[in-house]
Z-matrix of the N, CA and C atoms (Angstrom, degrees):
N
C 1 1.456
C 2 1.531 1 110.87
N 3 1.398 2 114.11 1 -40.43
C 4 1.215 3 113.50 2 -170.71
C 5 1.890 4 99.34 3 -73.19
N 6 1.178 5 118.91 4 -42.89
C 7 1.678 6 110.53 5 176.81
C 8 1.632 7 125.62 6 -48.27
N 9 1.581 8 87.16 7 -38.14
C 10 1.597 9 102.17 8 179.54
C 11 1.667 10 107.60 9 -52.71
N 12 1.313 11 110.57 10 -59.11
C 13 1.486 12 122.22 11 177.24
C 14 1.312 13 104.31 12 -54.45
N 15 1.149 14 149.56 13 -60.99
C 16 1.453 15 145.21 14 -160.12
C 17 1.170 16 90.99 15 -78.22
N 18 2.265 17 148.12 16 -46.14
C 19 1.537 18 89.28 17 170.67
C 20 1.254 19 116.96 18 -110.16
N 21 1.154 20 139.00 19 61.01
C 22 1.745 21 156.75 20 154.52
C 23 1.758 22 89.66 21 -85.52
N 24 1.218 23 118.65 22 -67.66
C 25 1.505 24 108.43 23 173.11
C 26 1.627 25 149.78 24 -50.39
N 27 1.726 26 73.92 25 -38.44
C 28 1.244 27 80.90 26 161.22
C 29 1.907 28 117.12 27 -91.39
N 30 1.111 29 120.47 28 -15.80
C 31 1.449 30 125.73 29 160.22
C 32 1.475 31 120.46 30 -31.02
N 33 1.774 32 88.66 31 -67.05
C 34 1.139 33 84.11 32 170.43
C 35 1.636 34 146.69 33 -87.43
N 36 1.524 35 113.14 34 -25.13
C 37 1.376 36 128.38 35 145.99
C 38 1.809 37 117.83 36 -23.76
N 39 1.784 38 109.07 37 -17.10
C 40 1.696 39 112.81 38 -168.88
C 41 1.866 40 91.92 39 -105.80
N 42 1.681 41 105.08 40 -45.31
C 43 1.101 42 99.72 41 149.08
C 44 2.061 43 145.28 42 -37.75
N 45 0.916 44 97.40 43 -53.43
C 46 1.409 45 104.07 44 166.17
C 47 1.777 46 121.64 45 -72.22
N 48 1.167 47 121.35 46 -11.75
C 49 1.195 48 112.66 47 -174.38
C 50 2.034 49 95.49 48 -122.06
N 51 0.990 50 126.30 49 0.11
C 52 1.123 51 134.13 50 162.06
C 53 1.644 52 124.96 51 -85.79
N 54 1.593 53 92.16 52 -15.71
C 55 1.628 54 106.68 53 -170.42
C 56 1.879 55 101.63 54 -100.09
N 57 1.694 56 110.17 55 -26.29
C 58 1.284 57 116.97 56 -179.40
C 59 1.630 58 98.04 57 -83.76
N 60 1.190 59 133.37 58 -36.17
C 61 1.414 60 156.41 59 164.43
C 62 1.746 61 95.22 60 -11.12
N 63 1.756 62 95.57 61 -79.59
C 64 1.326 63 123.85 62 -155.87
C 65 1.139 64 110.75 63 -69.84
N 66 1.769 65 108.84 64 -35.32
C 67 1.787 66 112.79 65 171.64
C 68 1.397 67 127.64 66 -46.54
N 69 1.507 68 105.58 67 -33.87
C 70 1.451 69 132.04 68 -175.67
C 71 1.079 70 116.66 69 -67.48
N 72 1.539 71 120.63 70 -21.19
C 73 1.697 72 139.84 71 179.36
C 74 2.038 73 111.87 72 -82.71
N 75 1.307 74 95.59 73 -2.54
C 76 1.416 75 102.12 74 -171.53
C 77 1.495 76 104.85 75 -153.12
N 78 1.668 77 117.85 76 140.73
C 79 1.519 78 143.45 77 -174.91
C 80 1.196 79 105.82 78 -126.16
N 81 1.636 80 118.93 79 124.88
C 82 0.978 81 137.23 80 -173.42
C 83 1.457 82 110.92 81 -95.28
N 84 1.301 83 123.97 82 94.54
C 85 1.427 84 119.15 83 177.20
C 86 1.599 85 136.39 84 -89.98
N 87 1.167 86 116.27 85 -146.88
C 88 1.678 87 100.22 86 -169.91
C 89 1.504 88 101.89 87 177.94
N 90 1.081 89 112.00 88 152.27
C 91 1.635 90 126.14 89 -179.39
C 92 1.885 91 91.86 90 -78.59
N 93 1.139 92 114.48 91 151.15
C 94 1.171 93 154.97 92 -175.44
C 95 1.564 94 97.09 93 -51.83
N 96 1.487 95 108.05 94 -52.34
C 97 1.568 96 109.34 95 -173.16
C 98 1.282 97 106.34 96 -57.02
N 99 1.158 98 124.13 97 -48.48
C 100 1.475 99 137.36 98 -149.95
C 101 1.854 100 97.32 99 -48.41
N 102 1.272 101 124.70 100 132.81
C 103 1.465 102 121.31 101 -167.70
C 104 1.263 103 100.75 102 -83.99
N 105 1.522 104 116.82 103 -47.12
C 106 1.641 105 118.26 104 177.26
C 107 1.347 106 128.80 105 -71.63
N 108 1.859 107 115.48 106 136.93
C 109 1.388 108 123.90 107 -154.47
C 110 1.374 109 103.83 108 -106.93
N 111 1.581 110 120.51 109 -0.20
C 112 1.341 111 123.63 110 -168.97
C 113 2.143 112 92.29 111 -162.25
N 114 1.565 113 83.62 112 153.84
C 115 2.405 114 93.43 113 174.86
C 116 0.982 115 76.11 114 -144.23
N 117 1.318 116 93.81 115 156.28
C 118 1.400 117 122.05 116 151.20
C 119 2.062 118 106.71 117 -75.36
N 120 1.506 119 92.55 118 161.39
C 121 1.733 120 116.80 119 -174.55
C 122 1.906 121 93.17 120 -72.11
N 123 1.549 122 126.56 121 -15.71
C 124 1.039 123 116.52 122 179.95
C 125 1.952 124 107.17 123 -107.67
N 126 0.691 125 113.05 124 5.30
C 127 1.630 126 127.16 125 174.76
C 128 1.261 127 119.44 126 -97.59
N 129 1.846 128 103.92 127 -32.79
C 130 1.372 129 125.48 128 -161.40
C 131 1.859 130 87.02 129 -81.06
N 132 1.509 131 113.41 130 -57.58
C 133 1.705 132 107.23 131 177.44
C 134 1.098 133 129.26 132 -54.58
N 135 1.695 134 115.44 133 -51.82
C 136 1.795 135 109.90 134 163.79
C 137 1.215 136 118.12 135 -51.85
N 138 1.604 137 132.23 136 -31.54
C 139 1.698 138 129.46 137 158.79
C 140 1.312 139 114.73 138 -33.22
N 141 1.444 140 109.47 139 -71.19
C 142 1.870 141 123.08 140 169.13
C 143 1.329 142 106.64 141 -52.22
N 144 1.107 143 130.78 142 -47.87
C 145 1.542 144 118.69 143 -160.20
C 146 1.578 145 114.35 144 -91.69
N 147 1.334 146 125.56 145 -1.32
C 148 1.167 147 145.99 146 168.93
C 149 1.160 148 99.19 147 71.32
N 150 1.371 149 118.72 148 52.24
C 151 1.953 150 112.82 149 160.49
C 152 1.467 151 94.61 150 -115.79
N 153 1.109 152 144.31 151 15.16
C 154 1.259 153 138.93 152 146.63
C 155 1.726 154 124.18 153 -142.11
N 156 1.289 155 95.00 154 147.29
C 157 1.485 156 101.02 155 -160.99
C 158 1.606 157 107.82 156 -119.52
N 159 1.254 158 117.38 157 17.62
C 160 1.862 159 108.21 158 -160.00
C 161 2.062 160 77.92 159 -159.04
N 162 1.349 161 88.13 160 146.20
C 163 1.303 162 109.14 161 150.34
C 164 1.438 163 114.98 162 -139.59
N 165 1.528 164 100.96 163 129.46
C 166 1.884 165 99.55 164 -156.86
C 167 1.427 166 132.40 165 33.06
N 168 1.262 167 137.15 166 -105.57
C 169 1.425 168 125.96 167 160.05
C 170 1.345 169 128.44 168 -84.95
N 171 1.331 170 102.48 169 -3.27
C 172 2.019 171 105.84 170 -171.89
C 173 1.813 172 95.74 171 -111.52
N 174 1.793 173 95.11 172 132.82
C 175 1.533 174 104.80 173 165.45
C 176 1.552 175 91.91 174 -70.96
N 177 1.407 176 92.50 175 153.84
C 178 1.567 177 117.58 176 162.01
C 179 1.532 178 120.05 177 -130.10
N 180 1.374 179 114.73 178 163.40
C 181 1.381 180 117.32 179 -159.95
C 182 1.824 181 96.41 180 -150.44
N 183 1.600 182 115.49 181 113.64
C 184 1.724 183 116.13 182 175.65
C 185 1.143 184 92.45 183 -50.24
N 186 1.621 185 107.40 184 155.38
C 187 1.088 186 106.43 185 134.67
C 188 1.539 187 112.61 186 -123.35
N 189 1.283 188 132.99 187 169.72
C 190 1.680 189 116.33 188 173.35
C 191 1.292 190 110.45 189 -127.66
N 192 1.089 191 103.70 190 -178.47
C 193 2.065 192 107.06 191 169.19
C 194 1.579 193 77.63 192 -126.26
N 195 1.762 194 74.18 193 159.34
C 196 1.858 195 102.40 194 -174.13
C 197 1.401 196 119.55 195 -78.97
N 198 1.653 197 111.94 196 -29.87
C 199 1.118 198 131.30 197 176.72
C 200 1.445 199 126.83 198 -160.72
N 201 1.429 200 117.88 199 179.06
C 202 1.836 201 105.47 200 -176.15
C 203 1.214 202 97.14 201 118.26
N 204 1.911 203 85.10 202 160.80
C 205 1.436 204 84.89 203 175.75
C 206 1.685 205 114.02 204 -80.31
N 207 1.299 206 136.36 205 -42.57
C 208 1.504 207 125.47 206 168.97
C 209 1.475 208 119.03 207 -29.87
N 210 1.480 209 122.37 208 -38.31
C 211 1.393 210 130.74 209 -175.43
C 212 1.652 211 95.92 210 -57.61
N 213 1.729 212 103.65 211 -77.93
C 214 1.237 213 107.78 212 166.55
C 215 1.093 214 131.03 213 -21.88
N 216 1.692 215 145.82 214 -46.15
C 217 1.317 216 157.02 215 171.88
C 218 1.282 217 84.25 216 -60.08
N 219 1.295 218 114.54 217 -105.24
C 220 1.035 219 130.16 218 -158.11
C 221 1.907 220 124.78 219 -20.44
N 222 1.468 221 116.17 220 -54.06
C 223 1.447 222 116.46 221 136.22
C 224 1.251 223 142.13 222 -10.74
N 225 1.164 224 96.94 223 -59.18
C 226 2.151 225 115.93 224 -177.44
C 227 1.474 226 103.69 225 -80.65
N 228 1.885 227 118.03 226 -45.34
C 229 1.015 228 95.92 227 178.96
C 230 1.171 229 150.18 228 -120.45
N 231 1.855 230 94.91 229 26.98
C 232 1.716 231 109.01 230 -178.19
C 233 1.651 232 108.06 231 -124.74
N 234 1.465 233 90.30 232 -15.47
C 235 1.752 234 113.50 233 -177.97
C 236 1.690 235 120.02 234 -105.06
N 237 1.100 236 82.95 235 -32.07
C 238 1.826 237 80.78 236 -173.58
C 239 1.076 238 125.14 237 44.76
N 240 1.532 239 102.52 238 40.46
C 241 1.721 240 124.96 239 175.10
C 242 1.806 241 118.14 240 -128.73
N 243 0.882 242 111.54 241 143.98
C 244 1.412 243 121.14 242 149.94
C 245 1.413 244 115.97 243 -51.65
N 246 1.486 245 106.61 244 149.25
C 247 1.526 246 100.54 245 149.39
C 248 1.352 247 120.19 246 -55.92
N 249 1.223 248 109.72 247 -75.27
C 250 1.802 249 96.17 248 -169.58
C 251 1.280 250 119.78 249 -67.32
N 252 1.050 251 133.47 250 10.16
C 253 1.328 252 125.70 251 148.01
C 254 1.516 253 109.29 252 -87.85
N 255 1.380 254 142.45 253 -32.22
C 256 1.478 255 123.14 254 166.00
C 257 1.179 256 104.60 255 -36.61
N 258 1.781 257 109.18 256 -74.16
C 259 1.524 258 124.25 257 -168.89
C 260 1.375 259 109.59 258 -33.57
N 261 1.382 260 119.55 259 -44.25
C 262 1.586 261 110.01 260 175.49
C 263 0.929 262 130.95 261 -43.57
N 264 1.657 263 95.73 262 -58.51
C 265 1.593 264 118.05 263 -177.77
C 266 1.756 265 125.27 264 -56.68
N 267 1.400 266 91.21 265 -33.37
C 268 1.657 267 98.53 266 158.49
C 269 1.555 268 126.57 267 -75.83
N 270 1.170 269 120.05 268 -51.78
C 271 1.342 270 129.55 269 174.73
C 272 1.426 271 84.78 270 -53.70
N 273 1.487 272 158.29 271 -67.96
C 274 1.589 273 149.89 272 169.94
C 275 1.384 274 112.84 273 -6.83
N 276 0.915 275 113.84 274 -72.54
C 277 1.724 276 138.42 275 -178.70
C 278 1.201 277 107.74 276 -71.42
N 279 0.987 278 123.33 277 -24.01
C 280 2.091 279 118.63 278 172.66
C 281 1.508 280 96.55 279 -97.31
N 282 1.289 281 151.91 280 -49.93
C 283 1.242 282 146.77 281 158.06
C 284 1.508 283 105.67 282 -40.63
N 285 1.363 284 148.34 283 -43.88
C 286 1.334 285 124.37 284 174.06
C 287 1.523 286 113.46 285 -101.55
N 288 1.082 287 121.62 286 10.25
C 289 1.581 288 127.55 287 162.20
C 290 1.513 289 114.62 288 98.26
N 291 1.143 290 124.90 289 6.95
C 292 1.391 291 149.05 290 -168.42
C 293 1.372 292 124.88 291 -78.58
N 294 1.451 293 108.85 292 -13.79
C 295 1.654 294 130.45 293 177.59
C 296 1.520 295 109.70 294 172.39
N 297 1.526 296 91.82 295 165.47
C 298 1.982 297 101.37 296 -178.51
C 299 1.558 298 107.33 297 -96.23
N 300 1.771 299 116.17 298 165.27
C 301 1.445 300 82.82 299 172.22
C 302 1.841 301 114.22 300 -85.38
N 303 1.417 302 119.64 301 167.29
C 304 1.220 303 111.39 302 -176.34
C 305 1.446 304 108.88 303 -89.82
N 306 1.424 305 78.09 304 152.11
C 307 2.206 306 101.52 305 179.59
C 308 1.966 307 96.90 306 -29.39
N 309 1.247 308 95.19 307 112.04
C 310 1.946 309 93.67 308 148.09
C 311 1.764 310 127.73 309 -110.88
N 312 1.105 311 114.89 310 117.64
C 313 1.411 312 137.70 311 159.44
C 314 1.780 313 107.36 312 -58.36
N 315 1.977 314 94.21 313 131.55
C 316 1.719 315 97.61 314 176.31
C 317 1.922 316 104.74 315 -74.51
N 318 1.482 317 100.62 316 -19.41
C 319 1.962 318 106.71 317 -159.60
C 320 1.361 319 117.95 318 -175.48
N 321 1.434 320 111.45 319 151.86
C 322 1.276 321 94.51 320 174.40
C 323 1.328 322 163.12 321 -41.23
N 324 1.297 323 114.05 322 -13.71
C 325 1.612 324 137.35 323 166.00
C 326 1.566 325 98.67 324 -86.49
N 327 1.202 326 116.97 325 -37.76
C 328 1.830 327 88.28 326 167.75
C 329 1.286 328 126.01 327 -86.49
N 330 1.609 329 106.16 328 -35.70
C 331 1.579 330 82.94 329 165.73
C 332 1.615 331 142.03 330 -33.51
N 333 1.991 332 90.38 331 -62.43
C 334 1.372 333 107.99 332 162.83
C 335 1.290 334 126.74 333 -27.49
N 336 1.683 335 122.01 334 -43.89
C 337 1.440 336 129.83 335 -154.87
C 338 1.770 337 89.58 336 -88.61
N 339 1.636 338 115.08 337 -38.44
C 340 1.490 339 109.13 338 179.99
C 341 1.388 340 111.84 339 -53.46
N 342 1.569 341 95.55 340 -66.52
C 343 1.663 342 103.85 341 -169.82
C 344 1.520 343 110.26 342 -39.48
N 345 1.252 344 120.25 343 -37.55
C 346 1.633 345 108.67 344 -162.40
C 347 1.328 346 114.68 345 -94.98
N 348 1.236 347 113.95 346 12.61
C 349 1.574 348 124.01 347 -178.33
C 350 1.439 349 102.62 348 -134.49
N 351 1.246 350 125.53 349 -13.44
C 352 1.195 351 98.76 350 154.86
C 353 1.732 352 132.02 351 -135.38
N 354 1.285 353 100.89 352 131.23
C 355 1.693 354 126.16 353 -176.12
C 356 1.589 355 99.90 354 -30.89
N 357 1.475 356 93.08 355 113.87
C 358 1.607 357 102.93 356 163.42
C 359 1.650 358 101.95 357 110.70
N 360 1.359 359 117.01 358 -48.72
C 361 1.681 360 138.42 359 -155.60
C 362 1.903 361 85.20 360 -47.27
N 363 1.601 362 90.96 361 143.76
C 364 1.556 363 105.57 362 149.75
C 365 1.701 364 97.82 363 -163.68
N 366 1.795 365 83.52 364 155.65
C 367 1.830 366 91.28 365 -147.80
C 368 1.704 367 76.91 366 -151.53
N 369 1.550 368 102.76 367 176.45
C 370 1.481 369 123.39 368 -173.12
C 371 1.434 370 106.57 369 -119.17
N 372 1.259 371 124.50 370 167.57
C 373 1.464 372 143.13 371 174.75
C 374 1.278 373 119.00 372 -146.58
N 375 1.197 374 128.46 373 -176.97
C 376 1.072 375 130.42 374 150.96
C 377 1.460 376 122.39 375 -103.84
N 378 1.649 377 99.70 376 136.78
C 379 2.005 378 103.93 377 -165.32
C 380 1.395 379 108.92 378 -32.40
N 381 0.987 380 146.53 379 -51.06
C 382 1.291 381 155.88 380 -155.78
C 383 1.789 382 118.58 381 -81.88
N 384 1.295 383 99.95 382 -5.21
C 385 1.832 384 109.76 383 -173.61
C 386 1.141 385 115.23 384 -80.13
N 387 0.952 386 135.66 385 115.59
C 388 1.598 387 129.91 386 160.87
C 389 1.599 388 114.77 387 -37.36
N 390 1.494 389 109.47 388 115.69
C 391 1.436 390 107.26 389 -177.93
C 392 1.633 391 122.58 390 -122.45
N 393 1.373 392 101.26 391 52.86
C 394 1.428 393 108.49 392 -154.05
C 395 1.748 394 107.36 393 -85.21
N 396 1.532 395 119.44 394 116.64
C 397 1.362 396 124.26 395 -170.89
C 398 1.649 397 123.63 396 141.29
N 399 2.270 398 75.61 397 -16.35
C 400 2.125 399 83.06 398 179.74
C 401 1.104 400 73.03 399 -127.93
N 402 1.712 401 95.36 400 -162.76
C 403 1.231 402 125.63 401 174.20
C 404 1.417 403 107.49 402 -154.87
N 405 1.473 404 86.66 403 146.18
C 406 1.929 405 107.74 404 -166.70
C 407 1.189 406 125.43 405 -70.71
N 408 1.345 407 125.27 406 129.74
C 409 1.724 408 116.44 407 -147.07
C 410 1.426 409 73.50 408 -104.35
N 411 1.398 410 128.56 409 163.50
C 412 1.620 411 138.01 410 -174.03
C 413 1.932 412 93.81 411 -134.59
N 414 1.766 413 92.61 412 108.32
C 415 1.542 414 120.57 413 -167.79
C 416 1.965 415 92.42 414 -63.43
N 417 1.121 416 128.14 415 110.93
C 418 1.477 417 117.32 416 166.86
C 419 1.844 418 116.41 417 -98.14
């Protein structure tokens, strides 16, 4: 019993630093308007999941990519979802009238080109993308 516990702990302890790992592979950006320079990882999911629409004084609006690996990151480690279970969960909420689905991007240069043209937008990349037009919200 006692082994079991030391590696369930440690399981997950590989878990948690594999999940901060992957976060690091992806930058969460934002249209220009957006007033806030930093969210929290629990602000950042109600953003995606459409139970919140404002950060401090600026509405905000997800945006996603359809696929990739940033999508992928980004999923596991702010969502703790699958794709097709997002997609569900949206198609959920547009079937009972409760939300639209949100803007999807094919890649990083379109996201980029969304986010920075449009008021409110915040969208993902991958760390390494040139994201010139937003500015990088810093996930705490």
């Amino acid at each position: 019993m006692k082994h079991l516990r030391l590696i369930l702990t440690m399981a997950a302890m590989a878990f948690c630093v594999s999940s901060q790992a992957h976060a690091a592979d992806v930058k969460v950006i934002a249209n220009n308007s957006v007033a806030a320079n930093s969210i929290s990882a629990s602000d950042l999911k109600d953003v995606f999941l459409l139970d919140k629409d404002s950060l401090g004084s600026s509405h905000v609006e997800p945006v996603l990519q359809n696929a990739g690996a940033a999508h992928e990151v980004f999923l596991k480690a702010y969502l703790g979802k699958s794709n097709s279970v997002l997609q569900a969960y949206y198609r959920s909420l547009v079937f009972t009238g409760k939300a639209s689905m949100p803007k999807v991007t094919a890649a990083d240069a379109e996201a980029v080109a969304y986010v920075a043209r449009t008021k409110g937008a915040v969208g993902y990349v991958s760390s390494g993308a040139a994201s010139e037009g937003t500015k990088t919200l810093e996930v705490k």
